[in-house]
C-alpha positions as a Python dict, from the first residue, in 0.01 Angstrom:
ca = {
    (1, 'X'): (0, 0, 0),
    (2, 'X'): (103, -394, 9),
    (3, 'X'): (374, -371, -286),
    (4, 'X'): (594, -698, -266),
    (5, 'X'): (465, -786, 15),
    (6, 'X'): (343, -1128, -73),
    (7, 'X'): (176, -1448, 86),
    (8, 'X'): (-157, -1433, 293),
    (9, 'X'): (-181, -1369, 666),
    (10, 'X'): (-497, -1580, 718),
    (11, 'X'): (-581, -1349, 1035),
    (12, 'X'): (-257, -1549, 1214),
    (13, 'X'): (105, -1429, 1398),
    (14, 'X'): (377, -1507, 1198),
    (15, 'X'): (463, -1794, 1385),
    (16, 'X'): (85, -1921, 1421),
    (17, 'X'): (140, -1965, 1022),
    (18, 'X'): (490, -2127, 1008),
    (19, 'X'): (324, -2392, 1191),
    (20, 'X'): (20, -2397, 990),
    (21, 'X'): (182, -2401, 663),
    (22, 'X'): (424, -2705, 850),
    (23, 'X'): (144, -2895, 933),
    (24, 'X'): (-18, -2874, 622),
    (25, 'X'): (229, -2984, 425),
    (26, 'X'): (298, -3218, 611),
    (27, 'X'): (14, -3359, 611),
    (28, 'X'): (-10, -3308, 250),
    (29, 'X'): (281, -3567, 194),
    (30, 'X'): (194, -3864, 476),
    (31, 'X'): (-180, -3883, 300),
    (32, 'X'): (-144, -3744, -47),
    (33, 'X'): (-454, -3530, -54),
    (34, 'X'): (-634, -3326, 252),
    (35, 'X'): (-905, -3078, 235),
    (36, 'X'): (-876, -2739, 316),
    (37, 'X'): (-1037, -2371, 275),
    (38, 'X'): (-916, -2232, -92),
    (39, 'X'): (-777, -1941, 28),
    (40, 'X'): (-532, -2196, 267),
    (41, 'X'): (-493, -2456, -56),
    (42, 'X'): (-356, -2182, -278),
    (43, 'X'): (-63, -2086, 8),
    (44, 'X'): (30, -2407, 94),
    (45, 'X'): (120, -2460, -272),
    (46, 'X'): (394, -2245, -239),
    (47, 'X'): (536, -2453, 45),
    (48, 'X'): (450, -2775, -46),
    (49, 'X'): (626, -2735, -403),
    (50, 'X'): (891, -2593, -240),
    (51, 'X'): (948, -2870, -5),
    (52, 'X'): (907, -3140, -283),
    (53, 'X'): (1167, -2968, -496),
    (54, 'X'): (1403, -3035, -152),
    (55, 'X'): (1343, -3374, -246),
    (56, 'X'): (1365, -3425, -629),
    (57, 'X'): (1703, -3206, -583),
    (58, 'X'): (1943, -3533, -442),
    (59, 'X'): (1679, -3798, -588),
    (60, 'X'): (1970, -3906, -842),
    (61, 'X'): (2211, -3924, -544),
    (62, 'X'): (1985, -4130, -328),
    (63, 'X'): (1959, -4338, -590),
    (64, 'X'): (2363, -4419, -562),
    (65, 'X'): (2297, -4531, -241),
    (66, 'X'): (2653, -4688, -114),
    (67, 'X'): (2822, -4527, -465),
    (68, 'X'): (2743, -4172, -348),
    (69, 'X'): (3092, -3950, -269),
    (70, 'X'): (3121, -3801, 84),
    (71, 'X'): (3036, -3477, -111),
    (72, 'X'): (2719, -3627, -276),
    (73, 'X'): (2614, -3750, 62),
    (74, 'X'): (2652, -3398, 273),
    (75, 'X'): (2429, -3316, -42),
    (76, 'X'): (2146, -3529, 48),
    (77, 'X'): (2176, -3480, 412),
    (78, 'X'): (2169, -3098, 361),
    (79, 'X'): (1833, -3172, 145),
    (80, 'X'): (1704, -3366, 434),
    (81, 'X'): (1801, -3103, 710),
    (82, 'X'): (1605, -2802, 481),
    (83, 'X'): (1329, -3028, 382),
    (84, 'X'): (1343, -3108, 788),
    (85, 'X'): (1247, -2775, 854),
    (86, 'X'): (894, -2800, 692),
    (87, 'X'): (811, -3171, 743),
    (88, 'X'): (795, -3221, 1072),
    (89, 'X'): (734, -3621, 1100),
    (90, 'X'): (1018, -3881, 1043),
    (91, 'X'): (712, -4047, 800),
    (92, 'X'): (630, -3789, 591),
    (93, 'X'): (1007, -3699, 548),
    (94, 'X'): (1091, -4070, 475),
    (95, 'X'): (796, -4051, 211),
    (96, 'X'): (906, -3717, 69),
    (97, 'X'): (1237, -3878, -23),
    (98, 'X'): (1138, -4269, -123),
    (99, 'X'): (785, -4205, -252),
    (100, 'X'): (708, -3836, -378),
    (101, 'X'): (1056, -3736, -519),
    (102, 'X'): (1105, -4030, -758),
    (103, 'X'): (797, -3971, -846),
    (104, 'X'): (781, -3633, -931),
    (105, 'X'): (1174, -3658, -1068),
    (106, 'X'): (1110, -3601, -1411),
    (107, 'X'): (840, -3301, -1338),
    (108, 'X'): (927, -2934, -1376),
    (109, 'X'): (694, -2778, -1095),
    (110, 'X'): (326, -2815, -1072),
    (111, 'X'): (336, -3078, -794),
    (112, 'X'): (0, -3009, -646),
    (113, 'X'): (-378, -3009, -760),
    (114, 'X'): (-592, -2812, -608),
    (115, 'X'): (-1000, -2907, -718),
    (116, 'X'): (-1281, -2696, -546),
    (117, 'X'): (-1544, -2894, -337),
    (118, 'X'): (-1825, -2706, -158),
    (119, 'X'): (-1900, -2399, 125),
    (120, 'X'): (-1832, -2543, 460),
    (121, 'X'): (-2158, -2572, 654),
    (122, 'X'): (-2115, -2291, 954),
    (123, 'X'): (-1920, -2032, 799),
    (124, 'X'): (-1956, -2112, 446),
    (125, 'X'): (-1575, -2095, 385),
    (126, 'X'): (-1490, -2213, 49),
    (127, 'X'): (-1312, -2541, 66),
    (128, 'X'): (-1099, -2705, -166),
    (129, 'X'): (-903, -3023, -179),
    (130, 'X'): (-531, -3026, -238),
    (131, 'X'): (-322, -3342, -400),
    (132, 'X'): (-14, -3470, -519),
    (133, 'X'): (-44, -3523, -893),
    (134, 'X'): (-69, -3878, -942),
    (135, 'X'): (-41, -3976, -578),
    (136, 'X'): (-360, -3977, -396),
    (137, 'X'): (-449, -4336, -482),
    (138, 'X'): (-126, -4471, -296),
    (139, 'X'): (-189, -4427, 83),
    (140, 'X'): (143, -4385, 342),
    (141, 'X'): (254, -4720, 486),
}
């Protein structure tokens, strides 16, 4: 029986999928949309959204900028540090926190898109595309 045992293996180690689900996202945030199989889209969701939420946490204290308290800024570098642990460029973390948070500040969840494409020719793996809501038309700088 699989009771509360949740999230997909994907055939992978553990640790084979910590950096999948890393490099996904990451990816994810430096282009704003990537394609991937469905059964990979709907997982990174989890992560992705997670990550984000890192993000949209301190986006009124980043906002302060030199105002912030010494408190308020150990806030945003602990955000930073834990978003850190998923995003794995200094670009896409940089974008996560000037780009995708203020963006997404006034959102309650539901971050991502996911929109089906086509079978993959080889395998004929469903594939799917996966987005940032009102993103994917702004590429990373």
């Amino acid at each position: 029986m699989r009771h509360r045992k949740s999230g997909r293996k994907l055939g992978r180690k553990s640790s084979h999928r910590t950096a999948l689900w890393n490099n996904l996202v990451t990816a994810l945030l430096t282009h704003g949309r990537i394609e991937t199989t469905e059964p990979k889209a709907k997982e990174l969701r989890r992560y992705a959204d997670a990550t984000i939420s890192w993000g949209i946490s301190v986006h009124a204290l980043t906002a302060k900028g030199d105002k912030a308290t010494p408190e308020e800024r150990g806030q945003i570098v602990h955000a930073r540090r834990m978003a850190r642990q998923t995003v794995k460029t200094r670009e896409a973390l940089d974008r996560l926190f000037t780009e995708v948070a203020p963006h997404f500040a006034t959102r309650k969840g539901g971050y991502t898109r996911i929109l089906k494409t086509r079978n993959r020719k080889g395998d004929a793996a469903p594939m799917a595309y996966v987005e940032l809501v009102g993103l994917t038309g702004q590429p990373a700088a």
